[in-house]
C-alpha positions as CSV (number, residue, x, y, z in Angstrom):
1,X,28.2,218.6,-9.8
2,X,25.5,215.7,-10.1
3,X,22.5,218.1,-11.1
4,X,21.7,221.2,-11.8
5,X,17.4,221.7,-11.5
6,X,16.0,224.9,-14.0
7,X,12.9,226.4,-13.2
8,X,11.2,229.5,-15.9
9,X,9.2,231.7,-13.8
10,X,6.2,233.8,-14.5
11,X,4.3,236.0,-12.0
12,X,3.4,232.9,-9.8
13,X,5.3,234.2,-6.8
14,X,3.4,231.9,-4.2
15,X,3.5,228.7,-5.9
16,X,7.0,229.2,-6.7
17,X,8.0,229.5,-3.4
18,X,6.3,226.2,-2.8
19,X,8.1,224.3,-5.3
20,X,11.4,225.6,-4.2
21,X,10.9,224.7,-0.4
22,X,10.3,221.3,-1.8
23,X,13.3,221.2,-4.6
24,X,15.5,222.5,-1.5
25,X,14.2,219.0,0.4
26,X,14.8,216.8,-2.3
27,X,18.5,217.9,-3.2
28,X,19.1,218.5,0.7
29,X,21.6,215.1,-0.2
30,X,22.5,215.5,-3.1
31,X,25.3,217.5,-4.8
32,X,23.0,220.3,-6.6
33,X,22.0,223.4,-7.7
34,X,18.8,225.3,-8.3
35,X,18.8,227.8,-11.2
36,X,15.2,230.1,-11.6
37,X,14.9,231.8,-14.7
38,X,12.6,235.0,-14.5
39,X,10.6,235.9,-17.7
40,X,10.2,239.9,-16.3
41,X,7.8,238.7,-13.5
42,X,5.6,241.9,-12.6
43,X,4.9,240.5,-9.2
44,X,7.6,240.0,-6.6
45,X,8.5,236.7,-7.7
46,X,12.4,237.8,-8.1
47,X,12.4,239.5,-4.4
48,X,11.0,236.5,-2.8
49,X,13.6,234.6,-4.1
50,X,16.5,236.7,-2.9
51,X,15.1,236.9,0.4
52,X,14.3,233.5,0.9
53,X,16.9,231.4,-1.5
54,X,19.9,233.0,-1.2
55,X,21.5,229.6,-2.6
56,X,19.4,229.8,-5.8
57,X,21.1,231.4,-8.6
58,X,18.4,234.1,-9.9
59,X,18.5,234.9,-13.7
60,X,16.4,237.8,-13.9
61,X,15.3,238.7,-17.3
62,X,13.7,242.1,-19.0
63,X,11.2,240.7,-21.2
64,X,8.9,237.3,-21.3
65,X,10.7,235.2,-23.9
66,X,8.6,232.5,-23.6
67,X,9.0,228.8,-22.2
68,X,12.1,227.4,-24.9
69,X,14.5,230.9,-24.7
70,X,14.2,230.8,-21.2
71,X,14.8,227.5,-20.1
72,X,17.2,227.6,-22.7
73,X,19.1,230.5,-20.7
74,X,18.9,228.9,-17.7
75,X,20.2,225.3,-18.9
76,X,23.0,227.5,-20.5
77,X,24.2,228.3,-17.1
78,X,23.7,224.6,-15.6
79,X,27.1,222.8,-14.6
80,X,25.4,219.5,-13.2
81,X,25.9,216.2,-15.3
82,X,22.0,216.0,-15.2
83,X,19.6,218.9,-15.7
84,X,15.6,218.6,-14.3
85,X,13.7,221.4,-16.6
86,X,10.8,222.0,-14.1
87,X,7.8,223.8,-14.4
88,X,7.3,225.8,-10.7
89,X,3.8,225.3,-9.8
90,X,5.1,221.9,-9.3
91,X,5.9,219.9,-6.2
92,X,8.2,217.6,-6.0
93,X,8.9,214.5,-3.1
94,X,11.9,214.5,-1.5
95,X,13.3,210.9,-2.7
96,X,12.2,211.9,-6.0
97,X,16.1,213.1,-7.5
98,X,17.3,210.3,-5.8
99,X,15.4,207.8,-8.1
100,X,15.9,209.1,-10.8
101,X,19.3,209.4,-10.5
102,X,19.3,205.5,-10.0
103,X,17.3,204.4,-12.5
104,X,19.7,206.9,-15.4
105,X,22.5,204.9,-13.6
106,X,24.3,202.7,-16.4
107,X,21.2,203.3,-18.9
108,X,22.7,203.0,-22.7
109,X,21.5,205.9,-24.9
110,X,19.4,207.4,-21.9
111,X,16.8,210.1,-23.3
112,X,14.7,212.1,-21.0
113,X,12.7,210.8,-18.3
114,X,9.8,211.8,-17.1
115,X,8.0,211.2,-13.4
116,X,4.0,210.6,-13.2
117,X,2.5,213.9,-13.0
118,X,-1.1,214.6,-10.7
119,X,-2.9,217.5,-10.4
120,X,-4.5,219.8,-7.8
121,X,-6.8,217.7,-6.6
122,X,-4.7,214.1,-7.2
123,X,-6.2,213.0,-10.6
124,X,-3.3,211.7,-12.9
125,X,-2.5,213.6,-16.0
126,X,-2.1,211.2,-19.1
127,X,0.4,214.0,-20.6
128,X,3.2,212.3,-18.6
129,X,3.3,209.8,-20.9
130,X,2.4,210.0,-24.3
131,X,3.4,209.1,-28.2
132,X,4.5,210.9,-31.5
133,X,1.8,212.9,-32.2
134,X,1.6,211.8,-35.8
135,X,-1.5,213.6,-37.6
136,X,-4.0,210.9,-36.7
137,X,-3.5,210.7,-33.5
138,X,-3.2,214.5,-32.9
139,X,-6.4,215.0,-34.9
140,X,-8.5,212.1,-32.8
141,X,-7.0,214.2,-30.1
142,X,-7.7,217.5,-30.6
143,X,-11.5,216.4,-31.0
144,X,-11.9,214.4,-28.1
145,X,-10.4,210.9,-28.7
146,X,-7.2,210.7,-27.1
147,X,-6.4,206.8,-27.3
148,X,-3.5,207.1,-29.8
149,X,-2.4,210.3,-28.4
150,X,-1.0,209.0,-24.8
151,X,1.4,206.1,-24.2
152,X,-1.4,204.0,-22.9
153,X,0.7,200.5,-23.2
154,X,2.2,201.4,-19.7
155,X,-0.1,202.1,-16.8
156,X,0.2,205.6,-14.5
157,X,2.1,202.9,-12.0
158,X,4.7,201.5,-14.2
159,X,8.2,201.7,-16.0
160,X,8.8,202.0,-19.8
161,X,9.4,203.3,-22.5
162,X,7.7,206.1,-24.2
163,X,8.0,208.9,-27.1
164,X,6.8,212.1,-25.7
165,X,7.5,213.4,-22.4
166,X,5.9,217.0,-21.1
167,X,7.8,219.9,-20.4
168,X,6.9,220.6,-16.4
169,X,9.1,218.0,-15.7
170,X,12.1,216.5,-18.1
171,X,15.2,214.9,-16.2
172,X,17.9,214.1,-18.7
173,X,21.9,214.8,-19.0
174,X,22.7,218.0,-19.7
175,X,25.0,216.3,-23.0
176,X,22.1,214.9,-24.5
177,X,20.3,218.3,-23.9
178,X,23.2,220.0,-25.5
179,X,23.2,217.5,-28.2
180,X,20.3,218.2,-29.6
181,X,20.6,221.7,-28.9
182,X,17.7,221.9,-26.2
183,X,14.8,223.5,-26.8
184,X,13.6,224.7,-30.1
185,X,13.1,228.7,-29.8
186,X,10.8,228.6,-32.9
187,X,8.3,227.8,-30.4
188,X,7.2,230.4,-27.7
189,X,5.0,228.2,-25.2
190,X,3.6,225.1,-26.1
191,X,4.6,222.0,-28.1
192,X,8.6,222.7,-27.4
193,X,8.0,219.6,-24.7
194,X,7.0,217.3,-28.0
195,X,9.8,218.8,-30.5
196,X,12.1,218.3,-27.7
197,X,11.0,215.0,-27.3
198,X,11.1,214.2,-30.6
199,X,14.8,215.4,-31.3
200,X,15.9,213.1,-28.7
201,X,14.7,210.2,-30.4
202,X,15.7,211.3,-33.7
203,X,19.2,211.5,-32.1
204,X,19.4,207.6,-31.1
205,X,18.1,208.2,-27.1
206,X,15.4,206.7,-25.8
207,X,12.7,208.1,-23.5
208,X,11.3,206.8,-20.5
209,X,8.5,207.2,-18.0
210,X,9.4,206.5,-14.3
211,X,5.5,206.0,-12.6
212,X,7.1,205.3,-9.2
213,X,8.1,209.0,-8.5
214,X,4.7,211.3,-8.4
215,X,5.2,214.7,-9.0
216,X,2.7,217.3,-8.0
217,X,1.8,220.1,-11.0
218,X,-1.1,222.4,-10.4
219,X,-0.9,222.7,-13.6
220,X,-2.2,226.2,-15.8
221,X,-0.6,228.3,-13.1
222,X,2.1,229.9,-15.6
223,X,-0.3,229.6,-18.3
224,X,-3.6,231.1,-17.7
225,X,-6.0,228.7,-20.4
226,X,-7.7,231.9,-21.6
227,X,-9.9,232.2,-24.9
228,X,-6.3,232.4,-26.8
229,X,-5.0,229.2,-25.5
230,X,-6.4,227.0,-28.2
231,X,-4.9,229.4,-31.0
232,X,-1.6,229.3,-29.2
233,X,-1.3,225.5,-28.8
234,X,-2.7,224.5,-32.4
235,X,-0.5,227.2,-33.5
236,X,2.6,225.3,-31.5
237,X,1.1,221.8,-33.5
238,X,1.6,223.3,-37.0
239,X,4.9,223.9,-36.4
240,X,6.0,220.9,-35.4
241,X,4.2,219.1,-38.1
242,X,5.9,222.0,-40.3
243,X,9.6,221.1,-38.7
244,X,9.3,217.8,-39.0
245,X,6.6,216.0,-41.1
246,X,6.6,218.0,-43.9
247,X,6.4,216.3,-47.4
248,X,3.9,218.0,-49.6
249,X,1.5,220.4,-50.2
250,X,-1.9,218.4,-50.1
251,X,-0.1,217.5,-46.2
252,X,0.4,220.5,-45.1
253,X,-2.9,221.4,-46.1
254,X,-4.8,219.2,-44.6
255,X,-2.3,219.5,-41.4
256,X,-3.4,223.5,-41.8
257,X,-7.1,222.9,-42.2
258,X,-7.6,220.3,-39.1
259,X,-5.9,222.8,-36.6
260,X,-8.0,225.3,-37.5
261,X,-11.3,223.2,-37.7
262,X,-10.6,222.1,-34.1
263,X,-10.4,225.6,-33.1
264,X,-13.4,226.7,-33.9
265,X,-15.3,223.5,-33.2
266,X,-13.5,223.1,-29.7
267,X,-15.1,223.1,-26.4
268,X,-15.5,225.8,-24.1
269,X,-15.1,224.9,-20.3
270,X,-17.2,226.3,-18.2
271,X,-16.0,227.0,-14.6
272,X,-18.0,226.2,-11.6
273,X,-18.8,228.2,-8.6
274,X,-16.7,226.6,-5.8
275,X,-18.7,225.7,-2.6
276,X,-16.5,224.3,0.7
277,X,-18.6,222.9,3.2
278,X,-16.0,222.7,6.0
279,X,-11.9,223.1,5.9
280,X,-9.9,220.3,7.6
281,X,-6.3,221.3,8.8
282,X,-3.8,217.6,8.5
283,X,-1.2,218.4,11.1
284,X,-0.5,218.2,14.9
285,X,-0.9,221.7,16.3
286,X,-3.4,224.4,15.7
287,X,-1.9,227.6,13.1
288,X,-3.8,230.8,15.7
289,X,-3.4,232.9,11.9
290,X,-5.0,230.5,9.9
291,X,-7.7,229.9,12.1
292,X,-8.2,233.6,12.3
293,X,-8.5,233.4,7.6
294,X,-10.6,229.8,8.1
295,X,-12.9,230.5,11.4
296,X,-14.5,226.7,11.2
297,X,-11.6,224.8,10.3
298,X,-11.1,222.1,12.2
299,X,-7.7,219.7,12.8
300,X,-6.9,216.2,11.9
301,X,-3.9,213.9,12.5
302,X,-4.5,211.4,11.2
303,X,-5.3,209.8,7.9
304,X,-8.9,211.2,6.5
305,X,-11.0,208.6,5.6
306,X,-15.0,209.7,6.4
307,X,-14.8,213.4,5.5
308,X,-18.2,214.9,4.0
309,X,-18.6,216.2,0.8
310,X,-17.2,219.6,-0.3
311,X,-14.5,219.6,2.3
312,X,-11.5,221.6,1.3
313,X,-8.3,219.7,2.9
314,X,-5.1,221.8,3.7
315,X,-2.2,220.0,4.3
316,X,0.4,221.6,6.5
317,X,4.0,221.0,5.1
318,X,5.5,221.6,8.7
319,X,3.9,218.0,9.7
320,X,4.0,216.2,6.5
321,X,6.6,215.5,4.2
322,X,6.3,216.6,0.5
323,X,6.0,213.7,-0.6
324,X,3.6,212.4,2.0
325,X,1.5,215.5,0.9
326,X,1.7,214.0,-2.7
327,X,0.6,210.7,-1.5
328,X,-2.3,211.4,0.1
329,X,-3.3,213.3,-2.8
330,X,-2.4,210.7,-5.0
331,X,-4.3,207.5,-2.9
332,X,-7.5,209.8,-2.7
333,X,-7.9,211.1,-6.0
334,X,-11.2,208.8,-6.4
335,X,-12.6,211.2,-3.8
336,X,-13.8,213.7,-6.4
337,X,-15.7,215.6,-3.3
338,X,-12.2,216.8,-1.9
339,X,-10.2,219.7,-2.8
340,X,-7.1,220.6,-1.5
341,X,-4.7,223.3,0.0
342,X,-0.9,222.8,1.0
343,X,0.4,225.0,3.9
344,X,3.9,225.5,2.5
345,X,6.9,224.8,5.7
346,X,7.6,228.2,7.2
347,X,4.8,230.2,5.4
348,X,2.3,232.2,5.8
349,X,0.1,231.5,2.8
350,X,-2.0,228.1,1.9
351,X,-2.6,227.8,-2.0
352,X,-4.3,225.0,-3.9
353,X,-6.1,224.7,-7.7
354,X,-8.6,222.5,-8.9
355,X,-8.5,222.9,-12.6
356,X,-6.7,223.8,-15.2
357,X,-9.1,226.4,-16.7
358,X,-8.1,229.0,-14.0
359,X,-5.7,230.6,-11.5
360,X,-5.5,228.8,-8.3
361,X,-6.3,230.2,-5.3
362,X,-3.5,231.7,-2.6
363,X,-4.9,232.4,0.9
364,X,-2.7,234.8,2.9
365,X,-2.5,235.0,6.6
């Protein structure tokens, strides 16, 4: 088998059906297999699945054991020459395995690779690609200067080299995974995507970025960025800086004392009230249901261009492709007055999120 695709699940039912619909499209060519891992889901994640994905081999487990134990399980089980860890409020297009896999093709001491990553509303994430967090860059990062922190020699377009690559989407043979002995289990959710990274290269691999695949990640979906994040992630930093930069005690010290520093000093986000001036439906037929839910949504076939401010776009999966979906969130990320919605193929549910700060929003109907 060429790959084997691992996704850790965690009580995000919709978008999870989501990103399987478009995994299932991508690897329609392909010889594959899907593998979900469930961290003890308490909403129907694991039923949908059954019902839905017979073909997806379910590991169902009876406790959360965090991001590196789980993925860890599920790899475990993996029989393709390549593994894709993915995160499952992702979305993926459906050429994107297909690159990949022929860009690795002949690659000497291939690493992981990672795709360009956008978010809910199109903006890139600079996470896709970014460097060793040694402790000046980390520091300048954790308060606000992140210029040293990402891999900002290559543009969100190009090819290249990099260090770090982040965990909602890490395409790499399963040997080099093994090799290194996958994720580190010290670490419960956050900064595994960094050691991980960091093991590879210690090991003789390189890693790269591949900007010309785009990969949708709602991003915060299976990690709710509560008032405990910040303790959970500077927690994760120490112990990679414990792992693998220690060397004596006025280090670790100051290592100790920054993380905590930026703690308490950090910023508090503070979540706006969302107003949608009108809903615009991208497909060819009207959805009776939907306009039932969204009384003064109106439909669009073609390409937006002059939409007013505050409109909430939904784009049906049943008309576009997955990876025209991702495009035209991609092209009109400058349009900071958009949000958007995708209307999943065969569902009855639109979801969407325009932060990272909270849960994004599912819309039954």
């Amino acid at each position: 088998m060429k790959l084997s695709i691992v996704i850790l699940n965690y009580n995000v039912r919709y978008f999870l059906e989501l990103c399987l619909k478009s995994v299932e499209a991508a690897i329609e060519h392909i010889d594959a297999e899907i593998i979900v891992v469930d961290n003890n889901s308490e909403d129907d994640s694991c039923k949908m699945v059954k019902e839905l994905f017979p073909n997806v081999k379910l590991i169902e487990n009876k406790e959360n054991l965090g991001f590196s134990k789980g993925n860890n399980i599920g790899v475990a089980e993996a029989v393709g020459e390549y593994i894709c860890i993915l995160n499952p409020d992702t979305v993926v297009a459906e050429d994107v395995f297909d690159k990949l896999l022929t860009f690795c093709k002949g690659k000497e001491k291939l690493g992981a690779v990672g795709s360009k990553l956008i978010n809910g509303v199109g903006a890139f994430l600079p996470e896709s690609k970014r460097n060793i967090p040694y402790v000046k860059a980390a520091f300048k990062k954790l308060i606000g200067d992140s210029s040293e922190y990402y891999a900002n020699h290559l543009s969100e377009d190009n090819v290249g080299e990099i260090d770090v690559l982040v965990g909602a989407f890490m395409f790499l043979k399963k040997a080099v995974y093994d090799t290194v002995a996958g994720f580190d289990e010290d670490y419960f959710m956050y900064g595994e995507d960094i050691d991980l990274s960091y093991k590879i290269l210690k090991a003789g691999y390189q890693n790269y970025y591949y900007g010309e695949a785009v990969t949708l990640h709602f991003k915060g979906e299976s990690t709710l960025r509560d008032k405990n994040y910040a303790k959970r992630f500077y927690g994760a930093m120490q112990i990679f800086y414990q792992k693998h930069f220690k060397t004596n005690l006025l280090f670790d010290f100051t290592v100790w004392l920054g993380i905590r520093l930026v703690y308490v000093f950090r910023k508090v986000r503070i979540q706006k009230i969302k107003y949608v001036y009108q809903y615009v439906l991208i497909s060819n037929k009207k959805i009776e249901p939907l306009q039932d839910a969204l009384p003064k949504i109106s439909i669009c076939r073609e390409e937006m261009s002059n939409f007013q401010k505050e409109t909430e776009i939904i784009l049906d999966a049943n008309f576009l492709s997955y990876k025209d979906i991702i495009q035209i969130m991609d092209k009109h990320s400058h349009q900071k007055k958009w949000t958007y919605k995708i209307l999943p193929h065969d569902s009855n549910f639109i979801l969407g999120s325009d932060n990272a700060v909270s849960r994004g929003e599912v819309i039954q109907f």
